[in-house]
C-alpha positions in Angstrom: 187.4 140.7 89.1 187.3 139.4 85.5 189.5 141.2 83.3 188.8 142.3 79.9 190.8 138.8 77.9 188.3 137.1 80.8 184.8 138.2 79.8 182.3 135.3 78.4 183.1 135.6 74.6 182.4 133.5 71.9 184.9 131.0 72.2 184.0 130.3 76.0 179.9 130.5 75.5 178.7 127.7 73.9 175.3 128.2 72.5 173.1 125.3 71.3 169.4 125.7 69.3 167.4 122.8 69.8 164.7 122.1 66.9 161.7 123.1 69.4 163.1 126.5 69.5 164.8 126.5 73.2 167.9 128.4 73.0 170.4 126.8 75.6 173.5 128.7 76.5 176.3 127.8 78.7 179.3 129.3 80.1 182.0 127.3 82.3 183.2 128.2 85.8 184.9 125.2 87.6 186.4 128.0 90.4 183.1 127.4 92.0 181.3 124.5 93.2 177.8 125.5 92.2 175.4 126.0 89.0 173.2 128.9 88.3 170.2 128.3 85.9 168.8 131.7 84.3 166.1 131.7 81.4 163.0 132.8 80.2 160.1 131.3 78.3 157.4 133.1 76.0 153.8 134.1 78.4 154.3 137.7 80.1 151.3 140.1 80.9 150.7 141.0 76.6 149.7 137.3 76.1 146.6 138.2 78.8 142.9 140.1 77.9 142.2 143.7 79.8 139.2 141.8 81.4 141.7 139.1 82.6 144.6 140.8 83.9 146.6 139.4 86.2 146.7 135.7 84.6 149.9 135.6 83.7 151.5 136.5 86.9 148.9 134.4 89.1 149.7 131.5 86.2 153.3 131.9 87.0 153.1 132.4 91.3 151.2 128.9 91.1 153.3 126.9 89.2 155.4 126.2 92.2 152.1 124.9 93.8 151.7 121.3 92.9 152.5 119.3 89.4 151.7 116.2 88.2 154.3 114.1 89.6 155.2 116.2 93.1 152.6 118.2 96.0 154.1 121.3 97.3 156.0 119.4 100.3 157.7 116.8 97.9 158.5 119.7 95.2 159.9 122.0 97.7 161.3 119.4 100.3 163.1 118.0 97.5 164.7 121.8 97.0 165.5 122.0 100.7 167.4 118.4 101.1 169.2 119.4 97.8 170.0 122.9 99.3 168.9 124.1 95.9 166.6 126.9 95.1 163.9 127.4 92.1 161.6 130.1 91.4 159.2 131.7 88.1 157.7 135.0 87.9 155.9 137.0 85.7 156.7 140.1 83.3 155.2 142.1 80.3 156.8 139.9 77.8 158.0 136.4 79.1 157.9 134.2 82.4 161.1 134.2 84.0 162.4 131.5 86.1 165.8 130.9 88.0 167.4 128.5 90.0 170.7 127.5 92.0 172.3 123.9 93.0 175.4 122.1 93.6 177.2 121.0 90.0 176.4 117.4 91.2 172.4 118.1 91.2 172.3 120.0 88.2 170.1 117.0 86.7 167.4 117.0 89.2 167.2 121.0 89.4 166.2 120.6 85.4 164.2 118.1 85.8 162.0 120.1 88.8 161.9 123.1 86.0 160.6 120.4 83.2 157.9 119.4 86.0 157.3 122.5 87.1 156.8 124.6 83.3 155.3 121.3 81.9 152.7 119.7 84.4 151.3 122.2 87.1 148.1 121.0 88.8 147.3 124.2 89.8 145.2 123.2 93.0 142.2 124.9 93.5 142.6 125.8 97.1 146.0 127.0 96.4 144.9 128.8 93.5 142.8 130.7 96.0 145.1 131.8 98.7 147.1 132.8 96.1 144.4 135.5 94.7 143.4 136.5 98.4 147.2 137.2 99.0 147.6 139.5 95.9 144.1 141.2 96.9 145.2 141.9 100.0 148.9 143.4 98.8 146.7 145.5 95.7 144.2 147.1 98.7 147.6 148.0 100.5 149.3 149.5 97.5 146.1 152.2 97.4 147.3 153.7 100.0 151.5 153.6 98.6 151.7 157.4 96.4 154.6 155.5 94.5 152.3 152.9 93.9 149.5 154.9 92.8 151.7 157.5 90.9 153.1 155.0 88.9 149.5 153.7 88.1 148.7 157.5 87.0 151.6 157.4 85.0 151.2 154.4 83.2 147.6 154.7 82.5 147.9 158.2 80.6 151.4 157.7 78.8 149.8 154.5 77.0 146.6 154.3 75.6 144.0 151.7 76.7 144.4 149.7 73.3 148.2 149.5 74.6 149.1 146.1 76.8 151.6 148.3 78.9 148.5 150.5 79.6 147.7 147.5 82.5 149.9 146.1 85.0 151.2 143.0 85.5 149.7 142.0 88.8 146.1 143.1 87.5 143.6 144.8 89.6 141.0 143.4 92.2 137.9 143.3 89.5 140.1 141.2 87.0 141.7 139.3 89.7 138.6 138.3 91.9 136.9 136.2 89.1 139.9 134.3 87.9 139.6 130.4 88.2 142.1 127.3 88.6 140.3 126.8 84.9 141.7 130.2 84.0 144.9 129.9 84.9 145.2 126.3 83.3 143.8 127.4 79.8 146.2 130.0 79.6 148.8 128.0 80.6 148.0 125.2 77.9 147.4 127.4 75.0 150.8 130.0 76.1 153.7 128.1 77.5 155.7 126.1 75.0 159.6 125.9 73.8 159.7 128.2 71.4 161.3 131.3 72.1 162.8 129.9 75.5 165.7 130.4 76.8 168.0 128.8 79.3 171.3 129.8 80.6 173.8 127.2 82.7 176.9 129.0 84.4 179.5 127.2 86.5 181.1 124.2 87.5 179.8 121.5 84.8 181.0 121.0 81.3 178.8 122.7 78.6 178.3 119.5 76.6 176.8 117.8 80.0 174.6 120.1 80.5 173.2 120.6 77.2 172.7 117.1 77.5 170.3 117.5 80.5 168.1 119.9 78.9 167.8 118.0 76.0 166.9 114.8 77.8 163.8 116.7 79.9 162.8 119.0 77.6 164.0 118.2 73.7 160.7 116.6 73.3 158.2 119.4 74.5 155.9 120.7 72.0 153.1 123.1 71.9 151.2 123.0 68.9 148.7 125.8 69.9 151.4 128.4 71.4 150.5 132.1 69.8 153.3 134.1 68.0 153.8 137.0 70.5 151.2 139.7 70.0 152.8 142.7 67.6 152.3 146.0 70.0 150.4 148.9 68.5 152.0 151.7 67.0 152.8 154.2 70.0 153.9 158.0 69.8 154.9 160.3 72.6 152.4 162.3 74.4 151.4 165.0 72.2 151.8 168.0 74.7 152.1 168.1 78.7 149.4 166.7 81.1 149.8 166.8 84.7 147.8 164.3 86.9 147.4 164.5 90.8 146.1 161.8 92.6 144.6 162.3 95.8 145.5 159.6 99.1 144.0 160.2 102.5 146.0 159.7 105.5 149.6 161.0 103.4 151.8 163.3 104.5 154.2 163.0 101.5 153.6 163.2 97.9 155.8 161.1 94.9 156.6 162.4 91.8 156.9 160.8 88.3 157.3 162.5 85.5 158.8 161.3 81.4 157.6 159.8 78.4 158.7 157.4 76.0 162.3 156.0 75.9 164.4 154.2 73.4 164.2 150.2 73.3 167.3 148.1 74.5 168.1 147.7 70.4 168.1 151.0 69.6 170.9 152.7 68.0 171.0 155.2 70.6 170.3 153.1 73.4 173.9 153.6 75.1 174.1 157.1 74.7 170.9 157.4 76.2 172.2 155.2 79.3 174.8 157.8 79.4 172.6 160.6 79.5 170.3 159.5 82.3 172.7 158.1 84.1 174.4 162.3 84.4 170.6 163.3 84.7 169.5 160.9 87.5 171.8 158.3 88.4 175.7 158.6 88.7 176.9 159.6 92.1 174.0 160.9 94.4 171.4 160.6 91.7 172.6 162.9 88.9 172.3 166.0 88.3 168.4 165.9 89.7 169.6 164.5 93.2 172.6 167.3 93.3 169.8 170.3 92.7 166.3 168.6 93.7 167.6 166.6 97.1 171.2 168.1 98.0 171.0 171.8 96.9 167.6 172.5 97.5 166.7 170.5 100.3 163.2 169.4 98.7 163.4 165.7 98.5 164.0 162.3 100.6 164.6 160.7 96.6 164.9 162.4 93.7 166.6 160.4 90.4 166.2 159.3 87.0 165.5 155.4 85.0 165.4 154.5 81.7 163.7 150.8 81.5 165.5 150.0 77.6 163.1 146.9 77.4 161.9 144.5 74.0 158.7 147.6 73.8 158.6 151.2 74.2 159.6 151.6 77.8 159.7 154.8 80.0 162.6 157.3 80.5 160.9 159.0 83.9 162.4 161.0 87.2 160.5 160.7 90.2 161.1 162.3 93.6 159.4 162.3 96.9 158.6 165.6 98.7 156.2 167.6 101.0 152.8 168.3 99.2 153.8 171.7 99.1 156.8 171.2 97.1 155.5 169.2 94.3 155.3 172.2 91.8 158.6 173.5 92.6 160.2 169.9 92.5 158.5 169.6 89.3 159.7 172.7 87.9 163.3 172.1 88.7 163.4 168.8 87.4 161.8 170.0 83.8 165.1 172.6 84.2 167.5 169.8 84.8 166.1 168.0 81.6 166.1 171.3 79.7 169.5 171.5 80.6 170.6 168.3 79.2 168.7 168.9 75.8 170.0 172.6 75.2 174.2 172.2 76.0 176.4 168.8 75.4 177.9 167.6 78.8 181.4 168.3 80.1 184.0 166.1 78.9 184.9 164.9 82.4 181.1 164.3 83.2 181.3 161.9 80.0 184.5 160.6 81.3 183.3 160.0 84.5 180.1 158.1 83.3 182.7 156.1 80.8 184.4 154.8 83.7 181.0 154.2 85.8 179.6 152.0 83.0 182.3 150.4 82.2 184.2 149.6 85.2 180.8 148.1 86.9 180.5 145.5 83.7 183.2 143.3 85.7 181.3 143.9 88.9 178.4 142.5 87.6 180.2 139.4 86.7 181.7 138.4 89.3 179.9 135.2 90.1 177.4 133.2 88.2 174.5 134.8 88.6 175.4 138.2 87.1 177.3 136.0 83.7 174.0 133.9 83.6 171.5 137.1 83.4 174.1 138.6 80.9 173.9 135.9 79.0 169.9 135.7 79.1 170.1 139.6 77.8 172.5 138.8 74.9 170.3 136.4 73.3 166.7 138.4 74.4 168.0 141.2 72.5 170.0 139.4 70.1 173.2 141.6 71.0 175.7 138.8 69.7 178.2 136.3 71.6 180.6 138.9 71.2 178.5 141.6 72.6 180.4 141.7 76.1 183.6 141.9 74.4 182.7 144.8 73.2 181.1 146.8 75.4 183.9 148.7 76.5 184.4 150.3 73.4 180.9 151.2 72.6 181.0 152.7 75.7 183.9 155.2 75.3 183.4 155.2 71.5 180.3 157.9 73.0 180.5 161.7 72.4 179.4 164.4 74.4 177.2 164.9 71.0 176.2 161.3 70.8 174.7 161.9 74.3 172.8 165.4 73.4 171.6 164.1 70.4 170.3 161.2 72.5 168.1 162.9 74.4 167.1 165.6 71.9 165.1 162.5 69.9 163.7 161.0 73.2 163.1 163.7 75.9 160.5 166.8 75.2 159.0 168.6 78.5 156.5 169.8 76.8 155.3 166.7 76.0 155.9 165.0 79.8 153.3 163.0 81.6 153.6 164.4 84.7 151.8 162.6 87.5 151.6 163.3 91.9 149.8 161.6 94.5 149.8 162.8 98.2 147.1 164.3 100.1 144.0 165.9 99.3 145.5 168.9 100.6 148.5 169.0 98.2 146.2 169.1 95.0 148.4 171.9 92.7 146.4 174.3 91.1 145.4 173.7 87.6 146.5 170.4 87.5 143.9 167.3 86.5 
């Protein structure tokens, strides 16, 4: 476990800005034998048009396809003899990408991430198993009620003129028409250095590996790369709507039910951690999985999430229960919320949460992969070198009023989007 005097601080994380705009940080770890590589790089799903969504995530699954210099078998034989690993994915905001290797082959792993990011072919027949593989996982997610209610969710907290109105693996009609064209334009005109990030943990000496990313990608440049897109002005729901989706064959129907949450920079952001984590998360699932799934037998899951992300994310509880139970399940989670906003916690449910949060922060760093993603989230959210440091007294710094007052500003029932899907059968009354 890494004790307090042990956390990554600013005297152990080195942090380099090269004049392209990539952000390299490093952190040394010669107990291990290994390297982690964590980053990010500007491109997610609010770069992409309604009519093409999807790109972005289809841009990223095929960069691992093919580039200029390696075909799949040499790109990913390479990986294998190394005993190395390297992926990218796709989110709302950026493209992410990791990878793993032995100190020795740091080199090469960066220079497969320089290939990779900078010359994709993206092969046309590649391109289009690719799009029948995500077709074929979209028609079996209409039949998933978490799937779908999440959909329902998404769709009527955030208006159409909203990029986190759409998904991030796009639908069938925007997906079907997408090209190996498509996917090359918006990977021309989007990825570029600035805004990047790259995170090095463990055994290699920062200096030497700051030296590697400079010698691969110090001289990338994209002209053309678009600032990211501002997102619209967005208020909470004015008053309640309840949606029901209907699913043949179910037997079960899932819940989920919130509005809008604070962003990871908020002021309030740690209170509100706080808060849901009592609600729906500490021990079995809060205060919801106490009443919902323990004391009142209605649910197989029943908890709360906060996502805390660059935009206007969700604060939501979802459950899963018979179709018959979806009103009362519905009702006693609205109480549960309505509890939190009219009393402050107990002292020893604070307490207890203080301990939670803060005693799972070593946890989390145990080995490089959990220092490398915290150091990707200290510089996304611009939290400071320090930041980790002092997390355990912002943490118990919190009051049992810092947490009502938390989610007094964020959390209004009347004004939840409340969303089922289950069978036909399990429509509630007087719901849309």
């Amino acid at each position: 476990m890494i004790r307090v005097f042990d956390l990554p601080r600013p005297e152990t994380i080195t942090r380099v800005a090269l004049p392209n705009g990539i952000v390299i940080l490093v952190y040394e770890n010669f107990e291990v034998e290994s390297v982690v590589l964590s980053g990010s790089l500007e491109g997610g799903s609010i770069f992409e048009t309604p009519a093409q969504n999807g790109l972005s995530a289809l841009t990223a699954a095929a960069l691992m396809r093919g580039t200029q210099t390696r075909d799949f078998d040499t790109l990913h034989g390479t990986l294998e003899e190394l005993g190395a690993d390297l992926s990218v994915g796709a989110g709302q905001h950026s493209i992410g990408f990791g990878g793993k290797a032995l100190a020795e082959d740091l080199v090469v792993l960066v220079e497969l991430l320089n290939d990779v990011l900078r010359s994709p072919t993206f092969p046309a027949d590649a391109i289009e198993k690719l799009k029948a593989q995500r077709l074929t996982e979209l028609k079996y997610s209409q039949t998933d009620t978490r799937y779908r209610v999440g959909l329902a969710f998404r769709e009527a907290l955030y208006p159409a003129t909203h990029p986190y109105h759409y998904g991030i693996t796009g639908t069938p009609e925007t997906l079907s028409p997408l090209t190996a064209d498509d996917l090359r334009a918006f990977h021309q005109q989007n990825y570029g250095p600035r805004g990047m990030i790259i995170c090095i943990v463990g055994a290699v000496k920062a200096r030497d590996a700051v030296a590697i990313v400079e010698r691969f990608l110090a001289d990338w440049q994209n002209p053309d790369q678009p600032t990211p897109p501002l997102l619209p002005a967005l208020e909470a729901p004015h008053a309640q709507r309840r949606r029901y989706t209907p699913i043949s064959g179910k037997t079960q129907s899932s819940i989920l039910m919130g509005t809008l949450g604070p962003s990871r920079t908020a002021p309030d952001y740690h209170a509100a951690t706080l808060a849901n984590s009592i609600l729906g998360e500490f021990g079995m699932m809060g205060r919801i999985g106490s009443v919902i799934r323990e004391q009142m037998g209605l649910a197989y899951y029943a908890y709360s999430r906060m996502e805390g992300g660059l935009g206007p994310g969700t604060w939501t509880m979802a459950a899963g229960v018979a179709p018959e139970n979806v009103s009362i399940a519905v009702e006693a989670t609205v109480e549960q919320v309505r509890r939190l906003l009219r009393e402050p916690v107990s002292l020893d449910d604070l307490q207890d949460n203080q301990s939670y949060f803060t005693g799972r922060l070593p946890l989390r760093l145990e080995n490089s992969t959990g220092i490398a993603g915290a150091l990707q989230m200290i510089e996304r959210y611009d939290l400071g070198l320090d930041y980790l440091a002092r997390y355990q007294d912002a943490i118990n710094r919190l009051t049992t009023d810092d947490l009502l007052h938390a989610a007094q500003r964020h959390l209004d029932p009347e004004r939840f989007i409340i969303a089922a899907a289950g069978p036909a059968s399990g429509h509630p009354d007087g719901w849309e």
